[in-house]
C-alpha positions in Angstrom: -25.0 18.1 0.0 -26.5 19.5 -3.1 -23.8 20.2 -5.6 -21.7 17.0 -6.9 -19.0 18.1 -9.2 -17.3 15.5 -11.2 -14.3 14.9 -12.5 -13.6 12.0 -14.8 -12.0 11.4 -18.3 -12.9 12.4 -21.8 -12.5 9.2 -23.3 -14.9 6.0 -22.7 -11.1 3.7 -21.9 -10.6 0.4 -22.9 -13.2 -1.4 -20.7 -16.8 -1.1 -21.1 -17.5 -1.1 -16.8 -16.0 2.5 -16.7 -19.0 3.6 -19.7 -21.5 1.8 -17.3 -20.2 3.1 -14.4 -20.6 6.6 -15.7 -23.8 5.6 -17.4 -24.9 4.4 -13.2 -22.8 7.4 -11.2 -25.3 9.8 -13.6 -28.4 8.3 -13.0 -27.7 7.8 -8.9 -27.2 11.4 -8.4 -30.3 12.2 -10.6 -32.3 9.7 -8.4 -31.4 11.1 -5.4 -32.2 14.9 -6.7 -28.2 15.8 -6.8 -27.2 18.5 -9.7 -24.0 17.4 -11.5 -21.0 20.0 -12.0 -18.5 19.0 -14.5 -16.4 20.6 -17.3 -19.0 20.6 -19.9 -18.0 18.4 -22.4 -20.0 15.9 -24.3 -17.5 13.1 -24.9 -15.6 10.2 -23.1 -17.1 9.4 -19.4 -18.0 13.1 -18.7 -20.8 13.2 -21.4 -21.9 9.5 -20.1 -22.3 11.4 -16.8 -24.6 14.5 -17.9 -26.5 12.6 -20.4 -27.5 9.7 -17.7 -28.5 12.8 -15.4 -30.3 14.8 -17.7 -32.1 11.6 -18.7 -33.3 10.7 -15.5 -34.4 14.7 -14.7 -31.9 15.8 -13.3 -29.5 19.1 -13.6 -26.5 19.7 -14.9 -23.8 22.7 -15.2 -21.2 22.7 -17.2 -18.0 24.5 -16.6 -15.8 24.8 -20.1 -13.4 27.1 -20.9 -14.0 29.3 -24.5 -10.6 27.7 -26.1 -12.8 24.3 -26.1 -15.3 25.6 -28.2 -13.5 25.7 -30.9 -12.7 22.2 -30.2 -16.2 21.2 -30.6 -16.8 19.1 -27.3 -19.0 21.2 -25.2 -22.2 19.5 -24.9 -25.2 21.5 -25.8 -27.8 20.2 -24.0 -27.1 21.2 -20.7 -29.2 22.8 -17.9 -26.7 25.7 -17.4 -23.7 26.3 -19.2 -20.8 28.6 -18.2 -18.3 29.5 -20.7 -15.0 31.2 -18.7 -11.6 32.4 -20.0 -9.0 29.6 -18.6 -8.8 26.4 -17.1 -7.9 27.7 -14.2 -10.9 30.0 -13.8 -12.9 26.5 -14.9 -11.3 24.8 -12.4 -12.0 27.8 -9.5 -15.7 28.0 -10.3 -16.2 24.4 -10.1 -15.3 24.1 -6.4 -16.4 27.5 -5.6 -20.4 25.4 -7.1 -19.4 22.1 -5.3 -20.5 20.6 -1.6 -19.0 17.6 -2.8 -16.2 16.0 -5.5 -15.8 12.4 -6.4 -13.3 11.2 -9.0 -14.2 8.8 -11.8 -11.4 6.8 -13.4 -9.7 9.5 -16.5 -6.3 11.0 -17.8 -4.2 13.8 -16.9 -6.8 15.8 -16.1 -8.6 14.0 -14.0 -5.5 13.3 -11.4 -5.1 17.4 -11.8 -8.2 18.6 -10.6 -8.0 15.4 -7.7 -4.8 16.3 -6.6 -5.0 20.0 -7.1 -8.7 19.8 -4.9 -6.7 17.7 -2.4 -3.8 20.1 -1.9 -6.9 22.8 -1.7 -8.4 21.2 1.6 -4.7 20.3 3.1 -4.2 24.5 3.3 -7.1 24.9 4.3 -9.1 26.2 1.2 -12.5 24.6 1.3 -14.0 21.6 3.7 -15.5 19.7 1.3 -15.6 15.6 0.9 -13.5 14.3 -1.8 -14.4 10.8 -3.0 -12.8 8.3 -5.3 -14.5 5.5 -7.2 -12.4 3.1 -7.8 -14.1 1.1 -10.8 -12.4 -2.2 -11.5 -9.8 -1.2 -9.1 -8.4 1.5 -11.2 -6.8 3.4 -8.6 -5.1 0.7 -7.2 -1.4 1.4 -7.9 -2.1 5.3 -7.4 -3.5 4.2 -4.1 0.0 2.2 -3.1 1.7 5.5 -4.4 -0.7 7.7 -1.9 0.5 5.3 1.0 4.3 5.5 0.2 4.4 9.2 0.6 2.5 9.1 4.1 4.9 6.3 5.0 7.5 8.0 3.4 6.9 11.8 4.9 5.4 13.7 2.3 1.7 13.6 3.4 0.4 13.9 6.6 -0.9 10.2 7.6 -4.3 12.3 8.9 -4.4 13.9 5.4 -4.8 10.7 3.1 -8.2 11.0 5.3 -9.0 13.5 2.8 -9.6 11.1 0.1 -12.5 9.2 0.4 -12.4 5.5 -1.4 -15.5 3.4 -2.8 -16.1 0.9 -5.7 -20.0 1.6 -5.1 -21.6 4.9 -6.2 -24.5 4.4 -3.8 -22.1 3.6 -0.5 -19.4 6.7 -1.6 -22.1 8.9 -2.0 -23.1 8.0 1.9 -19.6 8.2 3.0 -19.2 11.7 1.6 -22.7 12.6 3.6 -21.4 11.6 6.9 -18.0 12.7 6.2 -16.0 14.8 9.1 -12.1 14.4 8.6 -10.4 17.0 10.3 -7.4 16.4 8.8 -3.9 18.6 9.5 -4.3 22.0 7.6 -0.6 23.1 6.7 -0.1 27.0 7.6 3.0 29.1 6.8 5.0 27.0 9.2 7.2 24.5 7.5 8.8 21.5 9.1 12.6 21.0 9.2 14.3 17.3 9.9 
């Protein structure tokens, strides 16, 4: 486990602890020699992220699509950036970089890319360990919502495996080492009541 790719929001939030969480997630994987991937932006948590990496020596790629640009939140100090055409190509190279993706507390985009990444390893796309940090018990109520639709038959109970749940960037980061869910990849075959 190498790669580390990150998703998390563009804003800071209304609580200081998701900053310094950031701020800590950045320097952790520095420390222990992992490169961050992320959507190369320079604002919110995400630029918390780099910049505590980059500080502390360590590497970072950013993914941002060209529209962005314009928008002036690509961060420019990067150790590789990619510029692509969509955020679906974005999206696609990130995992196709990643051994490993953890979740920081964010926006729309952040549940996107965790849910789209979980659906991903359901069918069977890629392997990889998926970790959520659940800062301040921000993912609380998503995580009741993830148990109702096990409970109520919409996810496979040995798929909510998939998601791997910490408050502690140190102890996820172990968890996602030694992870080896197998989970229930879904096929062509649909299930009928």
């Amino acid at each position: 486990m190498k790669n580390i790719l990150i998703y998390c929001g563009s804003s800071y939030g209304n609580n200081e602890i998701y900053n310094q969480t950031a701020q800590k997630v950045g320097e952790t994987l520095a420390k222990q020699n992992l490169r961050l991937i992320y959507g190369g932006g320079s604002a919110g948590l995400m630029g918390t992220t780099a910049d505590a990496v980059l500080a502390n020596g360590g590497e970072v790629i950013g993914i941002i699509p060209s529209f962005m640009e314009a928008w002036e939140v690509q961060h420019k100090n990067l150790t590789e950036t990619i510029v692509v055409e969509s955020m679906h190509v974005r999206k696609q190279l990130m995992a196709d970089r990643a051994d490993a993706i953890i979740a920081l507390p964010g926006g729309w985009g952040t549940l996107d890319e965790l849910f789209e990444i979980l659906t991903w390893r359901q069918i069977g796309l890629h392997s990889m360990p998926i970790g959520l940090l659940n800062t301040n018990g921000f993912y609380d109520d998503l995580l009741k919502m993830l148990d109702k639709m096990a409970a109520e038959g919409f996810v496979r109970e040995a798929n909510t495996k998939f998601l791997i749940i910490d408050d502690n960037i140190d102890s996820l980061l172990e968890k996602l080492r030694n992870d080896n869910t197998e989970g229930e990849i879904i096929g062509k075959r649909i299930e009928r009541a």
